[in-house]
TIVEXMAR-685739 format. One line per field, with one value per residue (C-alpha): x, y, z; residue number from 1; residue in three letters; chain. Coordinates in Angstrom, 2 decimals. Example, Ala and Ser with C-alpha at 12.3 -4.5 7.8 and 13.67 -1.06 7.14 Angstrom:
c1: [12.30,13.67];
c2: [-4.50,-1.06];
c3: [7.80,7.14];
seq: [1,2];
type: [Ala,Ser];
mol: [A,A];
This chain:
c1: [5.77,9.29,10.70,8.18,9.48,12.27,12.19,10.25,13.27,15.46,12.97,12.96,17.06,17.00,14.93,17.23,20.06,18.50,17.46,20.85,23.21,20.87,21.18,17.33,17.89,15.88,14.74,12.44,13.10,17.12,17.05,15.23,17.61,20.42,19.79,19.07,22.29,24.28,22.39,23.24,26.55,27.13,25.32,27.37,30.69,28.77,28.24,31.60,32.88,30.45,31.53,34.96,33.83,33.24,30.55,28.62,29.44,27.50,24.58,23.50,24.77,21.35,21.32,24.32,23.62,20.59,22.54,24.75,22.15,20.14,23.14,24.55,21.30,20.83,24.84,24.29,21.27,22.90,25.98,24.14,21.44,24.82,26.51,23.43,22.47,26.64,25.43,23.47,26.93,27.95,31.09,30.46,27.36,29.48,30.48,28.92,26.45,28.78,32.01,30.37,29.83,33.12,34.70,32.08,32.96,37.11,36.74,37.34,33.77,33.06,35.65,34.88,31.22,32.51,34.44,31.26,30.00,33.09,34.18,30.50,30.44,34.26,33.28,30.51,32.64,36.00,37.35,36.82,40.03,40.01,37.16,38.87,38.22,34.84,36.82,37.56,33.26,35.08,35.78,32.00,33.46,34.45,31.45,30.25,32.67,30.50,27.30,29.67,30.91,33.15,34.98,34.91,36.69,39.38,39.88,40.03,42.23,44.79,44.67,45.69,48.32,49.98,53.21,53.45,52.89,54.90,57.73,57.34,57.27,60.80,61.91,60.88,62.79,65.55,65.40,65.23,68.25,70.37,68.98,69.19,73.02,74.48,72.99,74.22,77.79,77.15,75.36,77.07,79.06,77.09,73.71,75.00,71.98,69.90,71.55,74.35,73.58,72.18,68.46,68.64,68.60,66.02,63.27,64.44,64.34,60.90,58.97,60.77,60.16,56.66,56.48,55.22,58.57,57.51,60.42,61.39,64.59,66.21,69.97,72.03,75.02,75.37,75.88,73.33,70.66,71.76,70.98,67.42,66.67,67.24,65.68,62.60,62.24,62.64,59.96,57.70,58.40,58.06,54.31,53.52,54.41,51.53,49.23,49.72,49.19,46.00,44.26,45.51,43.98,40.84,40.12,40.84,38.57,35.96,35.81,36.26,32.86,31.10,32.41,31.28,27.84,26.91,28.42,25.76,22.79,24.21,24.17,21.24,19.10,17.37,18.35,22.18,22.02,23.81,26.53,30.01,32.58,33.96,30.35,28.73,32.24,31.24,28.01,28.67,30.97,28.07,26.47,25.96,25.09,22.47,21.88,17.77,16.67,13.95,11.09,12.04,10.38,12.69,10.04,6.58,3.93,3.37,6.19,9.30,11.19,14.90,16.61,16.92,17.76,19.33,18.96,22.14,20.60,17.75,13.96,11.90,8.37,6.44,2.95,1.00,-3.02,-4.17,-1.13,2.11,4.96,8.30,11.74,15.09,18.15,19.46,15.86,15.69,12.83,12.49,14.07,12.25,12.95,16.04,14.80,12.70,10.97,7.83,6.63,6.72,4.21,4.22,5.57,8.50,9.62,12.52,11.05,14.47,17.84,18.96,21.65,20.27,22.65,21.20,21.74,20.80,19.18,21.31,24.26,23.26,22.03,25.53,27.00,25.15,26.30,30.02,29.27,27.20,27.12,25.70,23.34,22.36,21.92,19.50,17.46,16.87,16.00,13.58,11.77,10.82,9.75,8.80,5.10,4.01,5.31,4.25,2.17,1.07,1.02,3.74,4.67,7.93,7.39,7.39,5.52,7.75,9.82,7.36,6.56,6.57,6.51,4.92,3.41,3.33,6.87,9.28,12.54,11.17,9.20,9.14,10.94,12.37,15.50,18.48,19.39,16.51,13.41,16.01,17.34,20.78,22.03,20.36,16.97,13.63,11.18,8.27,6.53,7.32,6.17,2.83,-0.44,-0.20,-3.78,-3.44,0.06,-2.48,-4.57];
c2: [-33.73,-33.81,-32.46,-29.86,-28.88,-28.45,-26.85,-24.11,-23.64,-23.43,-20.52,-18.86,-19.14,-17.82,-14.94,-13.85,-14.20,-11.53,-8.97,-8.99,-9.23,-6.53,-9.15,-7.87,-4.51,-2.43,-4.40,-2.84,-5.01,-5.14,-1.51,-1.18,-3.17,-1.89,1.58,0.22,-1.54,1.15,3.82,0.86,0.72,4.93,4.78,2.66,4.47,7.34,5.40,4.21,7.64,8.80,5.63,7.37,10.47,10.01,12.35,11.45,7.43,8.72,10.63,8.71,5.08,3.49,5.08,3.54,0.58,0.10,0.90,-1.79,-4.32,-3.94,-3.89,-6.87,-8.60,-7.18,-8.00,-11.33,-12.10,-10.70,-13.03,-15.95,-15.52,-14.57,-17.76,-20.18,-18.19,-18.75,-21.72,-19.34,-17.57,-18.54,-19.47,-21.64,-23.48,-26.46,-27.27,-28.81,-26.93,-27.28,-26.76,-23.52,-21.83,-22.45,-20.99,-18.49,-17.91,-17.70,-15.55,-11.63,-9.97,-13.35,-12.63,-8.56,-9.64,-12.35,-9.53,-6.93,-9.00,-11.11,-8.49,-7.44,-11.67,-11.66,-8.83,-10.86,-13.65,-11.52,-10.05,-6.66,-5.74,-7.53,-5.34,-2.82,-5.28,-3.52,-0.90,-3.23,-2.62,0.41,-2.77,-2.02,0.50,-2.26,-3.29,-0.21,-1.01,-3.99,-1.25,1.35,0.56,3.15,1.64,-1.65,0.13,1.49,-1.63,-3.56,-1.03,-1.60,-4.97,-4.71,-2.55,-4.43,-4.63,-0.99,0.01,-2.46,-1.28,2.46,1.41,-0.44,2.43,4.87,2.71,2.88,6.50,6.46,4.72,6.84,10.33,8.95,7.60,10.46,12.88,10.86,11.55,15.04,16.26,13.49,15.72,18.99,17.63,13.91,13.26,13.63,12.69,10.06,6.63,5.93,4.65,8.51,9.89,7.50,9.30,12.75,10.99,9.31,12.49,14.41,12.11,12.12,15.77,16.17,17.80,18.53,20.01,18.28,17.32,19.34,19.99,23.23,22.66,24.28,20.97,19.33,21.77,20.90,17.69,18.06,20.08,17.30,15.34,17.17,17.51,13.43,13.32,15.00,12.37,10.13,10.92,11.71,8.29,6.15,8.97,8.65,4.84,4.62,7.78,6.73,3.20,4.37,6.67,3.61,1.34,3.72,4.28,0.55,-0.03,2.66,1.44,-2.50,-1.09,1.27,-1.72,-3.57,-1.62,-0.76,-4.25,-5.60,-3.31,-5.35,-2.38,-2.92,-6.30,-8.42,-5.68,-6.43,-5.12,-2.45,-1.17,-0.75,1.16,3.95,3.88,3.92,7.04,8.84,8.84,12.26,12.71,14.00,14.75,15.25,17.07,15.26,16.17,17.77,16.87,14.62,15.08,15.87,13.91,15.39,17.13,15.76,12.81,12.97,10.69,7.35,7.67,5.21,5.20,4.30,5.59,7.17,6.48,8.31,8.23,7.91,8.67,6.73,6.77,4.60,4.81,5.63,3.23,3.68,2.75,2.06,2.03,-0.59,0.14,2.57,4.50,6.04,3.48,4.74,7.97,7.10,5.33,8.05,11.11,10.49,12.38,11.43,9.19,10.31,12.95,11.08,12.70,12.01,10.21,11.13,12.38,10.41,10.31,9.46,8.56,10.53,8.95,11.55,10.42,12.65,11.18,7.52,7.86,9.81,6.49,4.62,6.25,5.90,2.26,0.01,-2.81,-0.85,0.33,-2.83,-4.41,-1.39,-1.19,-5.08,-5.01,-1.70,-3.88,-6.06,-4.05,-0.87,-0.09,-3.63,-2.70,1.01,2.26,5.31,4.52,7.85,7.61,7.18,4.07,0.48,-1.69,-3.59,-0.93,-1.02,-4.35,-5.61,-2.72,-3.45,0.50,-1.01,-1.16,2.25,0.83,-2.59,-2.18,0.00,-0.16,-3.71,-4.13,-4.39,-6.17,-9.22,-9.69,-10.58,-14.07,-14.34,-13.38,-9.89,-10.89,-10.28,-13.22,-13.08,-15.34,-12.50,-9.56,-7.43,-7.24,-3.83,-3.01,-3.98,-1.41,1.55,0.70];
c3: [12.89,13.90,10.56,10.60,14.20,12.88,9.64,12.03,14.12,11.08,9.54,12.85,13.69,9.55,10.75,13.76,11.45,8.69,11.81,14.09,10.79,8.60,5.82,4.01,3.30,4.00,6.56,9.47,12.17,11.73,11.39,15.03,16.87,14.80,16.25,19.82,19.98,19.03,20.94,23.99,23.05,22.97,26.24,28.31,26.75,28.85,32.37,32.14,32.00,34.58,37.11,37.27,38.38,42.17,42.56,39.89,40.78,44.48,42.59,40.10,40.93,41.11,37.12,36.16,37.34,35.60,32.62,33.03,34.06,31.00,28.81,30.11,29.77,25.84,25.01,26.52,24.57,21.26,22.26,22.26,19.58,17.50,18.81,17.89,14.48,13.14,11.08,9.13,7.58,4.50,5.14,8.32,5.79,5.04,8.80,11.02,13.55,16.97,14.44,13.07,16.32,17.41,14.92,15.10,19.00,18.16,15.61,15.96,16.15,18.33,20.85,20.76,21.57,24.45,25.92,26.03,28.33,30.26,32.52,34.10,35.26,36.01,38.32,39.88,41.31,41.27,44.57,44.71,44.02,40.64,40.00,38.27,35.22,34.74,33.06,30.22,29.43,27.07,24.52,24.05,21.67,19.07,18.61,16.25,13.79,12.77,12.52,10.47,6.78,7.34,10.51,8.98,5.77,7.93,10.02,6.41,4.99,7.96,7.97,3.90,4.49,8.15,5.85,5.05,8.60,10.12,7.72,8.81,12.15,11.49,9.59,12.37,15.21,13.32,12.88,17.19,17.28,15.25,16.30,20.36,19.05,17.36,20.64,22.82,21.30,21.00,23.71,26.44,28.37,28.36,29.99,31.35,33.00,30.22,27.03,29.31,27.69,24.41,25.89,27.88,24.56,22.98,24.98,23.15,19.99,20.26,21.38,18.68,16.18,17.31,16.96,20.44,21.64,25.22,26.46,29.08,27.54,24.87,23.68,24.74,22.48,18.54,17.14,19.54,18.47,14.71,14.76,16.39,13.56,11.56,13.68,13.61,9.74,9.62,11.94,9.29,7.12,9.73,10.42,7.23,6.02,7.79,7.38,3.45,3.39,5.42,4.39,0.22,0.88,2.58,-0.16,-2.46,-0.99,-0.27,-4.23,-4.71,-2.60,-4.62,-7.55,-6.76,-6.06,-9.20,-11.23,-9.80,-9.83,-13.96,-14.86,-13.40,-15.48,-18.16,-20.76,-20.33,-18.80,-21.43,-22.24,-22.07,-19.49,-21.17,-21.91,-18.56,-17.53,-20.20,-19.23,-15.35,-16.56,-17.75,-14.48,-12.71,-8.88,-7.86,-3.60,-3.18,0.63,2.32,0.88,-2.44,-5.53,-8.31,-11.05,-11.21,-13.46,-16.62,-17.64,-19.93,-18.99,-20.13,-17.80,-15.63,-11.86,-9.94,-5.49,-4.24,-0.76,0.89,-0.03,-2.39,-3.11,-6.48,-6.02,-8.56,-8.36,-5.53,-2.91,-3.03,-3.59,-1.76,-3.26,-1.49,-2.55,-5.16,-7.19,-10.33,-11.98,-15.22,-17.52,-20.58,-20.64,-21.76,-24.60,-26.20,-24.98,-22.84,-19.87,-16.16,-15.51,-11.62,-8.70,-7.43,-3.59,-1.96,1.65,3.09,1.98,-0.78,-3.14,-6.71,-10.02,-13.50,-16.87,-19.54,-22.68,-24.54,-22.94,-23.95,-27.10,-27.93,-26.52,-28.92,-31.84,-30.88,-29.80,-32.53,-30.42,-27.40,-29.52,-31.54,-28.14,-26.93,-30.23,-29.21,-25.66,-27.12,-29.94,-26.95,-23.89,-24.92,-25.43,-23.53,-20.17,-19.25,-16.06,-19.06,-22.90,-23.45,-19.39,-18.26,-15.56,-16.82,-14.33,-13.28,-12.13,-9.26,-8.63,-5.83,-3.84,-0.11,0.26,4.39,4.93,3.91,1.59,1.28,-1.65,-5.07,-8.18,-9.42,-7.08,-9.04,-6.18,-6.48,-9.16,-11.83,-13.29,-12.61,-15.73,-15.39,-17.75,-17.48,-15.69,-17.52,-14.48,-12.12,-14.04,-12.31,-13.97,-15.62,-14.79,-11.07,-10.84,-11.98,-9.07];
seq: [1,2,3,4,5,6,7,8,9,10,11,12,13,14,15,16,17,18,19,20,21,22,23,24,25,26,27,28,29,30,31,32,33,34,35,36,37,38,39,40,41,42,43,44,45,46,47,48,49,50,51,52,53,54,55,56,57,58,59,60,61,62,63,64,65,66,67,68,69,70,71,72,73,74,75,76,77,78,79,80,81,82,83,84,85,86,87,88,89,90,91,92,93,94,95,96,97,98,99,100,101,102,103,104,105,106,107,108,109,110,111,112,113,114,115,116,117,118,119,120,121,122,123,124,125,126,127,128,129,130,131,132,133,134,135,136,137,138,139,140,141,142,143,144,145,146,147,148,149,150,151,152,153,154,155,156,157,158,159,160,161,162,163,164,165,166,167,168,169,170,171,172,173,174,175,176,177,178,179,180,181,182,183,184,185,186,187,188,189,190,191,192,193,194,195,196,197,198,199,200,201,202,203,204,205,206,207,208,209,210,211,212,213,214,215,216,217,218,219,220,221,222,223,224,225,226,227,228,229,230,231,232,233,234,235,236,237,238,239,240,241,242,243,244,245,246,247,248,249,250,251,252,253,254,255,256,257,258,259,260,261,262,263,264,265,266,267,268,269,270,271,272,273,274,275,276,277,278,279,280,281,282,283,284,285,286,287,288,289,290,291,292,293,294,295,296,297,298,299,300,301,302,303,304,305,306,307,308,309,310,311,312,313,314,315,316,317,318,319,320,321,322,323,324,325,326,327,328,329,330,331,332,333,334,335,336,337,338,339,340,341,342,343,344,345,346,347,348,349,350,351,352,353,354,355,356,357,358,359,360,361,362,363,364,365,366,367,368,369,370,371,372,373,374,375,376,377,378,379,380,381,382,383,384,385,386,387,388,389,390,391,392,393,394,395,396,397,398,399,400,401,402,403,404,405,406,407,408,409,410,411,412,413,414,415,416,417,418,419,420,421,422,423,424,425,426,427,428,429,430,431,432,433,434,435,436,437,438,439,440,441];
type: [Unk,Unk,Unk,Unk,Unk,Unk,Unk,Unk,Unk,Unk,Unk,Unk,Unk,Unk,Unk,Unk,Unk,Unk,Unk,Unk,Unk,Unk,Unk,Unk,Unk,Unk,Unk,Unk,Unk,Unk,Unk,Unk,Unk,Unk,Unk,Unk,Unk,Unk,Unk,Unk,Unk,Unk,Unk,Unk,Unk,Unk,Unk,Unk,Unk,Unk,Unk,Unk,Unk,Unk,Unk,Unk,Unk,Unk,Unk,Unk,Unk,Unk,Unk,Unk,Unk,Unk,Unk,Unk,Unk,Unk,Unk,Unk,Unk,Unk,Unk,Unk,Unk,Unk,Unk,Unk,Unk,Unk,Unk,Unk,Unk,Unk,Unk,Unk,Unk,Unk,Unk,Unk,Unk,Unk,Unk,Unk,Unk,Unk,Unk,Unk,Unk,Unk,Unk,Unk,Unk,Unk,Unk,Unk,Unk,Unk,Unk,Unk,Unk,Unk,Unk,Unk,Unk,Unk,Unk,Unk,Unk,Unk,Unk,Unk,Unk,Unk,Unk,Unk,Unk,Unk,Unk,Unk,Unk,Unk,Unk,Unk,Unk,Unk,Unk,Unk,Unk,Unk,Unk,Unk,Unk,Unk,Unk,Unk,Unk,Unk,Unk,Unk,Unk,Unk,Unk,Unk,Unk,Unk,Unk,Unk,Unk,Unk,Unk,Unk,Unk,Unk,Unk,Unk,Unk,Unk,Unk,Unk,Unk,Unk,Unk,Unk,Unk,Unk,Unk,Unk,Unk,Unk,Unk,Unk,Unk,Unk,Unk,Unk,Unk,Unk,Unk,Unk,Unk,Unk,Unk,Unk,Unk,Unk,Unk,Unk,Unk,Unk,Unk,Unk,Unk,Unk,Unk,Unk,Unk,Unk,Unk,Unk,Unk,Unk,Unk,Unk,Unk,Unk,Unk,Unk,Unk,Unk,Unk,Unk,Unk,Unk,Unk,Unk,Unk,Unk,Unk,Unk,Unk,Unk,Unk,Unk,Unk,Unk,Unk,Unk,Unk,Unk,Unk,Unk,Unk,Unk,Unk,Unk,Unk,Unk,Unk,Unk,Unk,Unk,Unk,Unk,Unk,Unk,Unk,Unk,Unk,Unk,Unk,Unk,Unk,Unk,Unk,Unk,Unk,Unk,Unk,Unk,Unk,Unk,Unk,Unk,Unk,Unk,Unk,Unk,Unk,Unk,Unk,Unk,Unk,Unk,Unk,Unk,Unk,Unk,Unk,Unk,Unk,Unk,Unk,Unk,Unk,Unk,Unk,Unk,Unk,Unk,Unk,Unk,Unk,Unk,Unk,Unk,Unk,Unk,Unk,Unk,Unk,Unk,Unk,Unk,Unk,Unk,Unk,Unk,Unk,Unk,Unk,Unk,Unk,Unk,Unk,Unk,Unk,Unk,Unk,Unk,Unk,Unk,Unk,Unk,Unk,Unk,Unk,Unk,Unk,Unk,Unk,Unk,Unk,Unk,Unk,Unk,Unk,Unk,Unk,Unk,Unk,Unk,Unk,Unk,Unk,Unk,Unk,Unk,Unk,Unk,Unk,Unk,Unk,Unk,Unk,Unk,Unk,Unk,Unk,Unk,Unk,Unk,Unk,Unk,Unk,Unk,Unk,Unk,Unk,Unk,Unk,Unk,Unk,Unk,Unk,Unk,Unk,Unk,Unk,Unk,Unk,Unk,Unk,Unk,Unk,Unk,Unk,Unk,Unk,Unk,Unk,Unk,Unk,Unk,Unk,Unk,Unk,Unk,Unk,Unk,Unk,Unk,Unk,Unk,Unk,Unk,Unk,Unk,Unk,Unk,Unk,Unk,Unk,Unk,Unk,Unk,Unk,Unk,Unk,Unk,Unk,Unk,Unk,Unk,Unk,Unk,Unk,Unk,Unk];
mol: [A,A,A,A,A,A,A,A,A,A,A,A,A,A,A,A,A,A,A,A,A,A,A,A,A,A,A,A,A,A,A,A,A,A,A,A,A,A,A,A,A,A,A,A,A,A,A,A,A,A,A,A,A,A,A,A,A,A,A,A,A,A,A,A,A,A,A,A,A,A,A,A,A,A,A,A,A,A,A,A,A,A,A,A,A,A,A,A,A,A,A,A,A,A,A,A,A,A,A,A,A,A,A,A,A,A,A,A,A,A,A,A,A,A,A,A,A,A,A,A,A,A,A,A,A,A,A,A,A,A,A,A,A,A,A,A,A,A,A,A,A,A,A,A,A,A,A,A,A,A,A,A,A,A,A,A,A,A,A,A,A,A,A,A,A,A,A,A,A,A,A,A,A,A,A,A,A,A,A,A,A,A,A,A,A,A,A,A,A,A,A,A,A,A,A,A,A,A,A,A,A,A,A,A,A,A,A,A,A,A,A,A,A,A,A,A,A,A,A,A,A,A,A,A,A,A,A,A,A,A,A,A,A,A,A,A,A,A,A,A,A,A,A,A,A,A,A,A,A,A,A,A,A,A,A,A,A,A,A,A,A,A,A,A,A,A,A,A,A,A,A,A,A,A,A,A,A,A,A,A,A,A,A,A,A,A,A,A,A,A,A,A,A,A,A,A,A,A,A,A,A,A,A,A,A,A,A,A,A,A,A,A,A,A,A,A,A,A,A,A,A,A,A,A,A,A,A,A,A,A,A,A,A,A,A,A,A,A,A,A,A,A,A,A,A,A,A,A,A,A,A,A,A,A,A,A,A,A,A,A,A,A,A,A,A,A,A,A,A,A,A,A,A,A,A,A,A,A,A,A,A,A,A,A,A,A,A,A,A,A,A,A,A,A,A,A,A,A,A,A,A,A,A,A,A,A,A,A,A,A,A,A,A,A,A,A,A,A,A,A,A,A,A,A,A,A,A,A,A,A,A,A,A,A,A,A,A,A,A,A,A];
């Protein structure tokens, strides 16, 4: 009884793990309370604003209280389900329960979810003049970046490149010193208030550096106004150094993480699952994208089939007899009619906007005659699954495309994942395959 307790509270602490770290895509749940906590989180950004304005702090206080008092009790909650779910990550698996949610608690999204909620119960017992600490709720802000692939990009991206910034920042000091040194000697005695000592002329040289240049200070001799001209044209360079770095990495890991994820959804396909490296990279250059509206049709049953999508996002919808069957992204469609011609076996809608990747049957099969062993390895996989598998004898659907689709729950089901429903080395199971006549139903 007791190890049953408790393998429940390990399937349950599992479960709260999967909805507050989105870790089952396409999950319904996790996508709920991933939109409620970030709605929650863009709302109190709001009230803290507000708070500051005294008039609105007097009109609608009671408001923005209530704000805070249901975010404080949501962040709390999300702190500690967080806190007691850490054991759950793989790389706190090996340690120790208490030793996991330590390190769990010290680590950065830990701490940025400690301090959420710290300053709301610092202000509780705080004097009230320590209760300007209530402004620190703006740290609240920090917490999207673990609900935005792009913000986490960036944030990885700068951590990558600390060296190169730190180095421009070096560099840049150094250029402060030497423009704030060399006015200093030049424009001394004509403004000695301003330019006087060598830290006087460091403010100059920062804001002109910075190419903010707010006038406040600015030189009156010839040879003074030479040398902010040179100033200014290093600070140029200056700015445009960081800039470079960050937005060249971004772009670099942006197209790494796109890159990762076609490889993926390429290789898990049974048809090129066994090919080498260097194959799948001439396939994945073959792909062409294709952006589908909400609501538009992809293909409509009946007519001729000439190419394979892949979803890398959105849902679409292939309407097969019985009910429809939704797909997410990571699941592809149409595997045969790269093969040979057939027709579509079904309308296929885009649910919502979605961003589909074409492989042409021309463009394969010209691979395949450049490539023998591509195409030896195709003709193989062919001789084995084509004709056994198909929702339509000349259709373009094999059934397990769409097994186990759950029709009940949108992105959860459809095509066969090229995420999941494979072996590990990319091969069919013949154990998980659907009963052809039941995927007509």
């Amino acid at each position: 009884m007791a190890t049953r307790r408790v393998g429940s509270w390990k399937a349950v602490r599992h479960r709260i793990y999967e909805v507050i770290e989105q870790q089952a895509a396409g999950d319904l749940a996790s996508h709920v309370v991933r939109r409620l906590i970030v709605s929650l989180i863009l709302v109190n950004l709001v009230s803290v604003a507000c708070e500051s304005v005294p008039d609105l702090a007097f009109r609608y206080g009671p408001l923005l209280d209530t704000v805070e008092l249901i975010s404080l009790v949501v962040f709390s909650l999300e702190y500690c389900l967080r806190v007691w779910t850490a054991v759950e990550h793989a790389p706190y698996r090996h340690l120790r329960p208490r030793h996991a949610r330590l390190k769990f608690a010290t680590s950065a999204w830990g701490i940025i979810d400690l301090l959420a909620v710290l300053p709301f119960w610092l202000a509780l017992f705080a004097p009230a003049d320590l209760r300007i600490v209530l402004v620190f709720r703006i740290v609240r802000f920090l917490k999207l970046a673990r609900y935005s692939p792009g913000m986490r990009s960036l944030l990885d991206v700068l951590y990558a490149e600390r060296r190169a910034l730190f180095g421009c920042l070096v560099i840049l000091i150094g250029a402060t010193f030497v423009a704030a040194s060399i006015m200093y000697v030049v424009e001394r005695h004509a403004q000695p208030d301003k330019f006087g000592t060598i830290p006087d002329a460091m403010w100059w040289a920062i804001v002109t550096l910075g190419t903010i240049g707010y006038g406040d200070v600015v030189p009156v001799t010839l040879l003074g106004r030479l040398v902010a001209t040179a100033t200014i044209f290093t600070g140029l360079i200056m700015v445009a150094l960081p800039v470079g770095i960050v937005a060249t990495a971004f772009a670099d890991e942006i197209h790494r993480r796109d890159f990762v994820v076609t490889w993926g959804m390429v290789a898990r396909v049974p048809l090129f699952a066994e090919l080498n490296a260097a194959n799948i990279a001439e396939i994945m250059r073959l792909l062409r994208a294709q952006r589908s509206a909400a609501g538009e049709v992809i293909a409509r049953r009946g007519e001729p089939a000439h190419s394979m999508y892949f979803i890398s996002a959105g849902e679409v919808e292939i309407q097969l007899n019985a009910k429809p069957i939704r797909l997410g992204a990571g699941h592809f469609f149409g595997e045969i009619a790269a093969l040979r011609k057939a027709r579509r076996s079904a309308t296929i809608t885009a649910v919502t906007s979605a961003s589909l990747l074409v492989l042409e049957a021309r463009d394969l099969h010209a691979l395949m005659e450049r490539e023998p062993s591509v195409a030896a390895h195709i003709r193989s996989v062919v001789r084995t699954r084509l004709g056994r598998e198909n929702i339509e004898p000349k259709g373009d659907l094999l059934s397990e495309e769409i097994e186990g689709a759950k029709d009940d729950v949108a992105g959860l089901g459809g095509a066969r994942s090229t995420r999941a429903g494979s072996e590990p080395d990319g091969t069919l199971n013949a154990s998980n395959l659907p009963n052809p006549n039941r995927a007509q139903c």
